[in-house]
C-alpha positions in Angstrom: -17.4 126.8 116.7 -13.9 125.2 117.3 -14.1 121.2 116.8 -12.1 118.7 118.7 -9.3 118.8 116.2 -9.3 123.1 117.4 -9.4 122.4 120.7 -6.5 119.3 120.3 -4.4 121.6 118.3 -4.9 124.8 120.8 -3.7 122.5 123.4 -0.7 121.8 121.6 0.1 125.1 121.0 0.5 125.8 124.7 2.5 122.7 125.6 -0.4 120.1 126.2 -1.4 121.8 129.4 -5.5 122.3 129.5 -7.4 124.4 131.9 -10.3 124.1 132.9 -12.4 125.6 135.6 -11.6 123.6 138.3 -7.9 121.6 137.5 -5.3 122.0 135.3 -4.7 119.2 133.1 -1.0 117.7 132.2 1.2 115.6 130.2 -2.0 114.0 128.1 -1.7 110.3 127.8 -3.3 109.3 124.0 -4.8 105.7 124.0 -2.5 103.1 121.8 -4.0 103.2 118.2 -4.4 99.3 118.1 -6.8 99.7 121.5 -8.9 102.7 120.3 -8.8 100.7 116.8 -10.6 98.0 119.1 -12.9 100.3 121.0 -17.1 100.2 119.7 -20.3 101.8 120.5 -22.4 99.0 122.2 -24.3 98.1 118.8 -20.7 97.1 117.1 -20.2 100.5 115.3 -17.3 102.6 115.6 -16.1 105.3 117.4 -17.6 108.7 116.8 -14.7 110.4 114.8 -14.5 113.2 117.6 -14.6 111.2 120.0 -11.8 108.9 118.6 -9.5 112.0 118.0 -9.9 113.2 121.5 -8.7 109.3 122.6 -6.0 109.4 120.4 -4.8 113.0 121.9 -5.4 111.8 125.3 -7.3 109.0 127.4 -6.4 110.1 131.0 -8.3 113.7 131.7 -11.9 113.0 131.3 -13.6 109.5 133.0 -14.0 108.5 129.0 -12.8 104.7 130.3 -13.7 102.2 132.3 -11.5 102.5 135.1 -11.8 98.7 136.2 -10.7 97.6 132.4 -7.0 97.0 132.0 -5.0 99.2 129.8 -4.3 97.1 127.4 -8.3 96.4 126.5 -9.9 99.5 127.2 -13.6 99.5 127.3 -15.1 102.8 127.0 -17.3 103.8 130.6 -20.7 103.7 128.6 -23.9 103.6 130.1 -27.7 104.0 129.2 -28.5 107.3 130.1 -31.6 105.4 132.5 -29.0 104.1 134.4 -26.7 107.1 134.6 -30.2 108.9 135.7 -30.9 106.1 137.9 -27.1 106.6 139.6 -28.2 110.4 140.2 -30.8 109.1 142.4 -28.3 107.6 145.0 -26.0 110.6 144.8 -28.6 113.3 145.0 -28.0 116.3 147.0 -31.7 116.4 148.4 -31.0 112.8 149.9 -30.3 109.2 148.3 -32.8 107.6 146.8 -33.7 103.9 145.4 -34.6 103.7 142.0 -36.2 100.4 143.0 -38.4 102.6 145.5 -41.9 103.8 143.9 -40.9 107.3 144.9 -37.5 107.0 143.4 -39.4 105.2 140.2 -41.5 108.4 140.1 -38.9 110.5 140.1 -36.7 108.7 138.1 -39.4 108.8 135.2 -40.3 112.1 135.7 -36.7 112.8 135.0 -36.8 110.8 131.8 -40.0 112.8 130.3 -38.1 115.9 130.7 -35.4 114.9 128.5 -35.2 116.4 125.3 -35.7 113.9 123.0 -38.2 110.9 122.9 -36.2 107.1 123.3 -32.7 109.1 125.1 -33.6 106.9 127.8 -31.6 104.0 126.3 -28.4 106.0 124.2 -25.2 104.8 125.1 -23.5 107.7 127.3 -20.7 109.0 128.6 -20.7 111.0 132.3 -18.7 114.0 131.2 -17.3 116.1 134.7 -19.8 118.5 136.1 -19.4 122.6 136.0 -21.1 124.6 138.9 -24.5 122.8 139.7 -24.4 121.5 135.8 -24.0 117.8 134.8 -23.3 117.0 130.9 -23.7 113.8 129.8 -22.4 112.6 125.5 -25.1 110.7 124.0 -23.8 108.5 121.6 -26.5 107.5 119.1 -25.4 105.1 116.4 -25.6 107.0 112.6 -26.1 110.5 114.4 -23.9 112.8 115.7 -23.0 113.1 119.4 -24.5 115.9 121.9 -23.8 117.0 125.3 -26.9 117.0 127.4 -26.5 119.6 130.4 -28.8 119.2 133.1 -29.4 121.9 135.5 -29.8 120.6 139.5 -31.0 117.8 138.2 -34.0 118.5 137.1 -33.7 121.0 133.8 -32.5 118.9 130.7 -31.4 120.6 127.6 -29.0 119.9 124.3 -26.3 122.0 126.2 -23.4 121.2 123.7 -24.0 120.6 119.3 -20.8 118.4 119.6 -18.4 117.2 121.8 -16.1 119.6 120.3 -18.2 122.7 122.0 -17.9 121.0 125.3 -14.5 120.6 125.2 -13.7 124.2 123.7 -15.9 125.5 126.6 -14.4 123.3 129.0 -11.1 124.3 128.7 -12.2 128.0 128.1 -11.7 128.3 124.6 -15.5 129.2 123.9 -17.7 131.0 125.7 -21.3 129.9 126.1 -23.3 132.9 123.9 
């Protein structure tokens, strides 16, 4: 399994160009080391360490950052996965829905008791770009490690990705899904 270090130093090796399945990615723009030095998890903690590598290889490739925050202080595009869940609902392919709305509500919690994991509801997250009909989403938990969720057409949720690192070694086509 290649870690983000593999994946940054594969990169390198063929001139900082990434491809992925759907763009080819240029030129990658790391974050200053005095604003990732600055960036937290909501709770105060730091950076996960992959997650801080990939910023310092680049900042400009994957929505990691808010893109309303100015470069200079950075805030990273975190949400609670409920409320990245609760954005699906007014983008949904079978028709918007309000979250507000007792159907959407249904739905919306019917979407959360599928998740994996007990209490995911409320991780900090990260909206990583979609493959095919897949969404991934990093779930940064303070003190654990940080997973990709894939979800399936919206309705199948699984641990897609053991680390960042395997999404980004897959995403670039580096690793292939076994």
């Amino acid at each position: 399994m290649m870690t983000v270090d593999d994946v940054i130093q594969r990169l390198r090796s063929e001139g900082d160009v990434g491809r992925s399945w759907y763009e080819i990615y240029r030129d990658p723009r790391p974050l200053e080391p005095a604003a990732l030095a600055r960036l937290r998890l909501p709770d105060g903690s730091e950076l996960p360490a992959e997650l801080a590598a990939w910023l310092a290889y680049d900042a400009a490739w994957l929505p990691l950052l808010d893109p309303s925050a100015p470069l200079a202080a950075p805030r990273l595009n975190l949400s609670p996965l409920r409320e990245i869940l609760a954005r699906w609902l007014v983008t949904s392919a079978d028709g918007a829905q309000d979250p507000a709305d007792p159907s959407g509500a249904e739905l919306l919690a019917a979407w959360i008791d599928l998740l994996p994991e007990r209490g995911l509801a409320e991780a900090p997250s990260l909206e990583l770009p979609m493959s095919g009909s897949q969404e991934h989403v990093l779930v940064l938990r303070p003190g654990r490690e940080p997973r990709v969720l894939g979800c399936d057409r919206r309705y199948e949720f699984w641990w897609k990705y053991d680390s960042f690192g395997q999404f980004l070694a897959h995403w670039f086509g580096y690793e292939s899904m076994a």
